[in-house]
C-alpha positions, 0 to 999 in steps of 0.5 A: 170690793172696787169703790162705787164710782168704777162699778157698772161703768161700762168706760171704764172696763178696761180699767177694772181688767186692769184692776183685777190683774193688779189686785191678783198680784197685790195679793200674790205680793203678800201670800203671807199674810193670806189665810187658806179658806176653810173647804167646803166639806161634807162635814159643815162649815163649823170646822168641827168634827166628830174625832177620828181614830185610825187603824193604827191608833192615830187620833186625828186632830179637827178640823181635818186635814189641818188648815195651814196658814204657810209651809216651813221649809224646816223638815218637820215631825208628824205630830204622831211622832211626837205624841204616838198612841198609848198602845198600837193596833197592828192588825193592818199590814207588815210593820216598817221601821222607816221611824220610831212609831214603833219603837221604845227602845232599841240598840240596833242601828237604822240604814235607809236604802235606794232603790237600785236601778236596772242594769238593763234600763231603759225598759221602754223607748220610743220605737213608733211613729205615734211615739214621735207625734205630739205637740212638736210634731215630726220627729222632734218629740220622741216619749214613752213615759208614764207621766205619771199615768200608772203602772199596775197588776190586774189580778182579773187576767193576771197581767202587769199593765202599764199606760204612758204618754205617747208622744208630747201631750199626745195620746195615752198608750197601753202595755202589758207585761208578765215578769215587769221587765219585758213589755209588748204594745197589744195592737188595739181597736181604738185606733187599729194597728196601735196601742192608743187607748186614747186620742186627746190632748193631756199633760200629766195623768193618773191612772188608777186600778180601783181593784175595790170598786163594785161597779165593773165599768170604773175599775180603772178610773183617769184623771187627764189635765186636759189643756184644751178646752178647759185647763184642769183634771177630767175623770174618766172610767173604764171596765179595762183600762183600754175603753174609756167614757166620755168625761164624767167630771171636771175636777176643779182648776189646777196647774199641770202637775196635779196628780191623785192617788187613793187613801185606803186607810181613810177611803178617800180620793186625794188631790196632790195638787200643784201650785205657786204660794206661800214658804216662809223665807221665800221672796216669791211664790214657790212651787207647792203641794195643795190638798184635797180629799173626797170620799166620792169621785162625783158627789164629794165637792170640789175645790172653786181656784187654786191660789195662783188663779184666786180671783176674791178671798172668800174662794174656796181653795185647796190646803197648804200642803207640803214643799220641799225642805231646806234639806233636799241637794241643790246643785252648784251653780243651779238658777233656783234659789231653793230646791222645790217639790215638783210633784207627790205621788203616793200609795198604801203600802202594808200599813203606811203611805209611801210618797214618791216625791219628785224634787225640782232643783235647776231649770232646763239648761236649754243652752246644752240641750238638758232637761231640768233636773227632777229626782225622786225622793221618799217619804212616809206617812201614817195619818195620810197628810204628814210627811216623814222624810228621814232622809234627803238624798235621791231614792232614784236618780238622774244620771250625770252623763250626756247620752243616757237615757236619763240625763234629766227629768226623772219622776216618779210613777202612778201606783208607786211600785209593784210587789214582785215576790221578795222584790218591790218594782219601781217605774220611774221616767227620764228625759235625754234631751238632745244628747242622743239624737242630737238638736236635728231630732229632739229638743231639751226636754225630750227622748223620754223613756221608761226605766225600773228599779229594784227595793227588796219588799219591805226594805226602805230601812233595816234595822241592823246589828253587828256580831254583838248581839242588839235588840230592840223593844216595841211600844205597846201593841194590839193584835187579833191574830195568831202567827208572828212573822219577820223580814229579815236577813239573819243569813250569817247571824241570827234572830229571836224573839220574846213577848212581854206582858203589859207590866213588861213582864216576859210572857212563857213561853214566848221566851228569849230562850224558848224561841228557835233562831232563825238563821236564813234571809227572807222577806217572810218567816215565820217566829216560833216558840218551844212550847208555844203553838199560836198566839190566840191567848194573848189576842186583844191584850197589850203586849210588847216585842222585843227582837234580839239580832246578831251579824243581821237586819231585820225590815218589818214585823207583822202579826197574821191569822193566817199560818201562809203569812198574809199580813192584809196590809195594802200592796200598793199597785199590786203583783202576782198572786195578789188577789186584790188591793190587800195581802190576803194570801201571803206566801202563796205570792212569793210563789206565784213569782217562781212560776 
């Protein structure tokens, strides 16, 4: 509070603006010593919740989300790493080995995999007049990139669909494609002869399909940054993602990166917010990650400032969240004294969230015409705040040749990925500069474009053995279903499996030597035993898994009630034959690609 003797002096306005701008940098100056404000949340102001139990076994701990006081750029282990569950209920999803959740011992050897881009990249180009318009105006402005907006698959009309800015902070258009490759601009009746499904100002957006939602009118719902005339997310809904509502609601204040995404496991709406503050060892406020959750779009409460805006301590304001770490590339040379997180889009994938981080590591270099470099990166989490990102180098690039499409700025996309069958169909946006259409025709942060890139389903990592025969035993696990399954590539070696009781006992005749090797590559077959038809005995009783490989890799495991193989895992933005936001019909999508 300022002294008595400057309060309600109406000559002395000018000083007290003053004052209100040096106390913000004062308190800027020391974020370190600044306590995050505890949320104004459903649950009271007490910071004490009932305890909450995952699908997965992961006991949360109160308050949640954790109130972090400043971020390390340590990378650090989730703390159900450290401490996993006793036993392991597996009922929801195909079960990856991104880390050792899953594992209590093993002899088969982890590989991380990239994404490998498109040969035929880009995908989607400017090629329209409305592609050029925007802020810059004329033809210095060329953009059709999803920024990060959405791709996703309506199973309503069984198309894949894509929204992106148009043209520099300009307007939002809409594509539709049925094999991810190939994309057409429908000609729509919101400004007739376009594709335009909206004509307002925006930087960044997310476009999120709710296949979930029971009201036909927010199917699809956009969070816009709005820069005029108010700064900050606008909500909008629509029954198809070309007919939008007026703003519905305005989310609180926030830089231009915000994104959202949804957390299924939790049933909440979450905030992936930009902003300057605290990192220890930094001199100065850095780029970060904020957090915040609702349970509903327009009832849940929203945050009052972010800590760059914060105006008086007793704000409520966003979670310290994540930033990047000590591990991510910084080039030679680059004007930043850390690399930083520039953005997190995230999505359900089978059992799991997957992050898609883009990492800032130099500014523009305005001088030769580049944008600044952002790459994509992964992490993984399964409580939903805590990242586990096992390795640092770029999951997609940017290239480091002038004159390709993706020569800088390359981010991620809302929705994360699409499942095509055996394949996982990553979009992804990149910037030229003026290295193709030269100084007269862009400028250093434009030409963008839309690419792809290609991950086999399940395939972030494998765990893999040579010609000498390797196993690895599972923790406890809990299952209610009937039919195991693997992702596997055992092609020119082989698989098999046993299951072994509570006392570690193998159970007969789910038997090393009862069970058929499997001898193919497939991101869905079926484990059988002689002499064993289901699993329904050992339904609800804690049993472990043990896989012997030899000359293979194997990416997942899952147990399903289904024979066709669902694993009712959440399949990120969808893919044909899915009939919603989970895998309830299996094998039924691989063939739905081959149609």
């Amino acid at each position: 509070m300022l002294p008595g003797c400057f309060r309600g002096r109406p000559d002395h306005l000018a000083l007290l603006s003053h004052l209100k701008v040096f106390f913000n940098l004062l308190l800027i100056a020391s974020f370190f010593d600044v306590v995050t404000a505890n949320s104004a949340s459903e649950a009271g102001d007490s910071g004490k919740q009932d305890p909450i139990i995952l699908y997965n076994g992961i006991k949360l701990a109160s308050p949640w989300p954790p109130h972090l006081e400043s971020l390390t750029r340590d990378p650090t282990v989730p703390p159900y790493l450290n401490v996993p569950p006793d036993v392991i209920p597996i009922d929801v999803g195909r079960q990856l080995f991104v880390d050792d959740f899953l594992i209590e011992h093993t002899t088969l050897k982890r590989i991380f995999h990239l994404a490998e881009p498109y040969q035929g990249n880009p995908i989607l180009t400017p090629e329209k007049p409305w592609e050029y318009e925007g802020e810059w105006n004329g033809d210095r402005g060329p953009y059709t990139i999803p920024f990060s907006d959405g791709v996703w698959f309506d199973p309503r009309d069984g198309l894949l669909k894509m929204w992106y800015m148009a043209g520099l902070m300009n307007s939002t258009c809409y594509a539709i494609s049925k094999d991810g490759i190939r994309w057409e601009r429908p000609s729509l009746d919101i400004k007739p002869g376009t594709n335009i499904v909206l004509l307002a100002n925006r930087d960044s957006s997310t476009i999120w399909f709710d296949a979930d939602e029971s009201d036909p009118t927010r199917r699809f719902k956009m969070f816009r940054f709005q820069k005029t005339p108010r700064r900050g997310l606008v909500i909008q809904f629509s029954p198809d993602g070309i007919h939008w509502s007026k703003e519905i609601a305005w989310a609180g204040p926030c830089l231009d990166r915000t994104t959202v995404f949804y957390n299924p496991f939790r049933k909440v709406w979450v905030y992936s917010i930009k902003d300057f503050g605290p990192v220890q060892g930094s001199k100065a406020p850095e780029r970060l990650r904020r957090y915040w959750e609702q349970a509903d779009l327009l009832s849940s409460p929203f945050w009052e400032e972010t800590f760059w805006e914060r105006s008086h301590l007793q704000s409520v304001i966003p979670f310290l969240w994540v930033t990047a770490d000590r591990l991510d590339p910084l080039p030679e040379g680059s004007d930043l004294p850390n690399p930083q997180v520039y953005n997190l889009d995230a999505v359900a994938y089978e059992s799991l969230m997957l992050g898609l981080f883009a990492i800032h590591q130099r500014s523009a270099q305005t001088d030769i015409g580049r944008p600044k470099l952002n790459e994509v990166f992964v992490g993984f989490s399964r409580d939903g705040f805590h990242w586990y990102r096992p390795f640092h180098e770029p999951f997609i690039s940017v290239s480091p040749h002038p004159g390709d499409w993706n020569w800088g700025n390359v981010q991620s996309v809302g929705g994360g990925c699409l499942i095509m069958g055996e394949k996982i169909f990553f979009y992804y946006s990149g910037r030229a500069g003026t290295s193709r259409l030269g100084k007269e025709k862009s400028f250093f942060d434009a030409d963008a474009s839309t690419g792809l890139a290609f991950l086999r389903r399940d395939g972030f990592a494998s765990m893999v053995a040579d010609k000498v025969e390797s196993g690895l035993t599972t923790r406890r696990l809990h299952f209610t279903g009937k039919y195991l399954f693997v992702n596997a590539n055992v092609r020119d070696g082989e698989l098999k499996a046993e299951i072994l009781d509570d006392q570690g006992k193998v159970v007969a005749p789910f038997t090393k030597a009862n069970c058929i090797p499997l001898r193919r590559d497939s991101t869905l077959q079926p484990v059988l035993w002689n002499g064993g038809k289901d699993l329904t005995r050992l339904s609800g009783r804690p049993i472990r898994l043990r896989f012997f490989v030899r000359n293979g890799s194997l990416y997942s495991f899952w147990v399903s009630p289904d024979p066709n193989g669902a694993s009712y895992g959440y399949v990120a933005a969808g893919g044909p034959g899915f009939t919603g936001s989970r895998d309830t019909v299996g094998r039924d999508a691989l063939e739905a690609t081959h149609k």
